[in-house]
Structure formats: structure tokens, C-alpha cells
N, C-alpha and C positions, 0 to 999 in steps of 0.2 A: 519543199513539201509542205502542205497545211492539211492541217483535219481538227477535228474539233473532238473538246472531250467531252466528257457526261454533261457539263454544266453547259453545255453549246459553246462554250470560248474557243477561238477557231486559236490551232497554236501553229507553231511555223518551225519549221528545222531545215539547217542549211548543210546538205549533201554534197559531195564530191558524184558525179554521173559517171563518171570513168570507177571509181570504185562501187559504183552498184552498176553497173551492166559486167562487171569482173566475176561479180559475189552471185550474182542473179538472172538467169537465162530470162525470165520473166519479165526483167529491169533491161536486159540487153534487146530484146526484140522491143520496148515500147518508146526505147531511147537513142538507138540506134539503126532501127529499123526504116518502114514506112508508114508508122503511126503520125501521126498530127504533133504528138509531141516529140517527136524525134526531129521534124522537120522546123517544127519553133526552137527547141534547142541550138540547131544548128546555123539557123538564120539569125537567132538574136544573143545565142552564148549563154542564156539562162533560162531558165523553165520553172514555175508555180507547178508544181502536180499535184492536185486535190486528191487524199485517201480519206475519202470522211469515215467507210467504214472500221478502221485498220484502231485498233486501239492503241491512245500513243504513249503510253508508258513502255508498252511492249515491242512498239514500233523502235521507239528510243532505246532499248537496249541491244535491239535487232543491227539499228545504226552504227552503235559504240563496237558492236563486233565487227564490221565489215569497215568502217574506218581507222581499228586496230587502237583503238581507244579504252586501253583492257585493265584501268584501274576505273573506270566507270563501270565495268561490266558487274552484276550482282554476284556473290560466291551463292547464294542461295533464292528462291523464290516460292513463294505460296504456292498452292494449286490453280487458284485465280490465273495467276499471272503465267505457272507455264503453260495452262491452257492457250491463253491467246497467244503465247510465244508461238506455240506450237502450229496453230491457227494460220498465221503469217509464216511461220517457216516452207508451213506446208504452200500455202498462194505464192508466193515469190520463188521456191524453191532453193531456200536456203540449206537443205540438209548439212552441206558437204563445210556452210562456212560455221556452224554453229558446234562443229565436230569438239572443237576445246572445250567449252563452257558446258554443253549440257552434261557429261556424267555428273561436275557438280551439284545441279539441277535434278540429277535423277540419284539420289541419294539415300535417300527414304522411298524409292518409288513402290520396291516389292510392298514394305510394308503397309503401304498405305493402298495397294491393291488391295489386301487381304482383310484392313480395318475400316476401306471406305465405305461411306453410303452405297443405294444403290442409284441413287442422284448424280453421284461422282462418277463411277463407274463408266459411264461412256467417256468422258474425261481422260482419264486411264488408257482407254483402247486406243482414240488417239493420240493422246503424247505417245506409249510406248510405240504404237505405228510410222508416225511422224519421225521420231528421233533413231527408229530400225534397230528397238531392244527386242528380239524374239522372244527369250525366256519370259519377260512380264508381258509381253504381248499376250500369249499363251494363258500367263496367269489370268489375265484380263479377258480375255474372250472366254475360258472354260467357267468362271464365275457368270460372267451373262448367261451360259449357256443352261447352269445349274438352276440360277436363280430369277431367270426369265428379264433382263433387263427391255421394257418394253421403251419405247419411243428412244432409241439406242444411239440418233443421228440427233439428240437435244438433251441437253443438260441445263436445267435452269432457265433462263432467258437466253441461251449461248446456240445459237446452232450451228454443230459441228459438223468440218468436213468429211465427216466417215465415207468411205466409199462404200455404196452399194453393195458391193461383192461381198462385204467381210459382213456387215448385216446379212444377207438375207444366209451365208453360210454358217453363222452364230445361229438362226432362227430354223434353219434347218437341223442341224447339228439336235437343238435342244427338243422340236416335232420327234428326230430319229430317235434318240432317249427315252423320251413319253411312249411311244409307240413301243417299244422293247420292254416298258414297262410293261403296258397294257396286253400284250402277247404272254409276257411272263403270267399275270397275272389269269390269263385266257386259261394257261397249262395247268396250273395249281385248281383252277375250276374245275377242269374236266375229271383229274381225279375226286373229287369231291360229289361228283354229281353219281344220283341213285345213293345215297348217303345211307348207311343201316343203322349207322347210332346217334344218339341225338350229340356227342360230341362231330362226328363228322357235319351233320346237320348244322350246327352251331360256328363252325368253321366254311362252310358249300354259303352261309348268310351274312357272315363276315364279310370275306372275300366280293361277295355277289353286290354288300352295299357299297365298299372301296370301291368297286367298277363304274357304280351307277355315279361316287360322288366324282372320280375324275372324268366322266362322260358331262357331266354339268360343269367343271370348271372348263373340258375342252382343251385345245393347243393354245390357249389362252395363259393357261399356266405354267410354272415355273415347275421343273424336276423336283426340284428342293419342295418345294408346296406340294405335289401332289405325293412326294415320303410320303409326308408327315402322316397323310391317309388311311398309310397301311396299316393294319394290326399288330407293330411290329413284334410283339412278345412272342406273337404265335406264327407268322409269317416274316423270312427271312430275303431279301433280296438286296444283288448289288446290281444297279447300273453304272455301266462304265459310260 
């Protein structure tokens, strides 16, 4: 394999193919299949396989697991790094070989759900997706859902494999929310209206500008942003 890292130096790492087509359905159809490079493989016994996108610190630790090389393996990694773990796990379809090594990796995950940026947070959705932790999966998508994580399939310069479904069901999720708000808030108007005292009036004006402020932010906004809106001293609500 060759691929090149940030600084363009194209680096090279020397694979066993019988143990990545073992470890990798993805590695086994492009290597033992009817790809071009299955068929150079076979004809000449060795193969160059260019991954330029594949990041190779990540790539290389990816390696040490599937060639059982488990005093090379990290006990720990940044969020950098298990992001693109995660990245590759998810393209090659390593779930099943990285079973050992990620609960290390996911160590700290609750907490740094709950203390991440909202830059990180798509980050989060996929490692806990990728590696099929549901509890912080859960945690991680009801925080997008609160706090409106927009552009949800990009973190950074990184664009993430999120699948479709779980976005537009995070963006749905968070529309049905807002909306329940906005209903809620419709009910509390109506008794309010025809007001006889200037506190009812002062409360029917309240309420009436909350409406108008989250009609100008829109489904644009976050749950948690359009709270903040409320008059909370004097109007009380929960959305689930």
C-alpha cells in the first residue's frame, strides 16, 4: 500500500492480502475478486495499492490490528485520530476486527459527548455509529437535536461519512420539537387574547413577541436557542 501524508511524502506499508481480505469484505472483493487489482495480484504475486485519501497513521494502526501486531496497537487516542479510525473502519468495513481495541478508545466517550464543542459533535455521532455504542449514540444525536448541530456530515476540514438517514432524522426530530414548541406557545396565546388587565395584556405581548422572535430565527434554530426566548419567569414549558 502507498499513500501520502500531509506533507505529500508518499509512505509505503507492506501488508499480508490473505489477512486483509480475512479482516475486510471491502479488501476481499477488490483483492480477490474481478477488480484489476485482484487479477495483478494474482498474475505477479504482489500489488502497489494507492489509498491516497486514507490517513496513514490511522491506516497503520488499522493495519497492526488485523496483522495481530497488538503491542503496536495505541491503549489510547485523541479525537483526531479516532475520528479517522473511525472513517476507515467504517470504508473497509472493519467493525467486527477492531472489536478489542476500541472500548479502550472509547473511554472518555460519554464524557466528552456532553463537554464537546458543537464542531465535535458530528465527530461523536459517527465514532459512536461506526463502533455500535447506542447509549452515546443517543447521547450524541439528542444534543444535535437540542442544540441544532447544522452542517452535521462535516466537522472541520473532515467530511464525515454520516449517513443520510440519521441526519435528516436528527433534523426532523429537532423541526418536531420547535414545532411543539410553537403550538405550545399558540395555546397559552389564545387564553390570553381579549386580555381585561393590563397584566394579562402584558403577558398576550410577551408571548406575542417570543412568537414573532422564533418565526425570524425559523427551523433554522436550535431548541436550546429558541428557550432561551421564552419569558421564562413568567411562562413555563417542557419539551421532550
Amino acid at each position: 500500500m502507498n499513500m501520502k501524508d500531509k506533507g505529500t511524502r508518499k509512505i509505503r506499508l507492506q501488508c499480508s492480502s490473505k489477512h486483509l481480505t480475512l479482516a475486510s469484505s471491502v479488501f476481499k472483493a477488490m483483492l480477490s475478486g474481478k477488480f484489476k487489482e485482484s487479477i495483478v495480484l494474482r498474475s505477479v504475486g504482489t500489488l502497489e495499492l494507492p489509498l491516497p485519501d486514507d490517513d496513514p497513521a490511522a491506516l497503520l494502526i488499522l493495519l497492526n490490528i488485523i496483522h495481530g501486531r497488538t503491542k503496536e496497537i495505541p491503549r489510547q487516542v485523541d479525537l483526531h485520530m479516532l475520528t479517522q479510525i473511525a472513517i476507515l473502519v467504517d470504508k473497509y468495513r472493519l467493525q467486527m476486527v477492531v472489536g478489542m481495541a476500541s472500548p479502550n478508545w472509547m473511554v472518555r466517550l460519554k464524557e466528552e459527548i456532553v463537554s464537546s464543542s458543537m464542531e465535535a459533535l458530528p465527530r461523536w455521532i459517527l465514532i459512536s455509529w461506526v463502533f455500535q455504542y447506542p447509549t452515546e449514540f443517543k447521547l450524541a444525536t439528542e444534543r444535535a437535536e437540542k442544540e441544532g448541530a447544522i452542517g452535521i456530515g462535516r466537522s472541520g476540514d473532515i467530511d464525515l461519512p454520516i449517513p443520510h438517514s440519521i441526519v435528516d432524522a436528527i433534523d426532523r426530530r429537532r423541526k418536531d420539537a420547535i414545532d411543539k414548541l410553537i403550538s405550545a406557545l399558540h395555546s397559552i396565546l389564545e387564553d390570553y387574547q381579549g386580555a381585561d388587565t393590563a397584566f394579562k395584556l402584558w403577558k398576550f405581548l410577551q408571548i406575542t413577541r417570543t412568537l414573532m422572535a422564533i418565526q425570524t430565527l425559523g427551523v433554522r434554530g436550535s431548541v436550546k436557542e429558541l428557550l432561551t426566548l421564552l419569558p421564562v419567569s413568567r411562562v413555563r414549558l417542557k419539551v421532550k
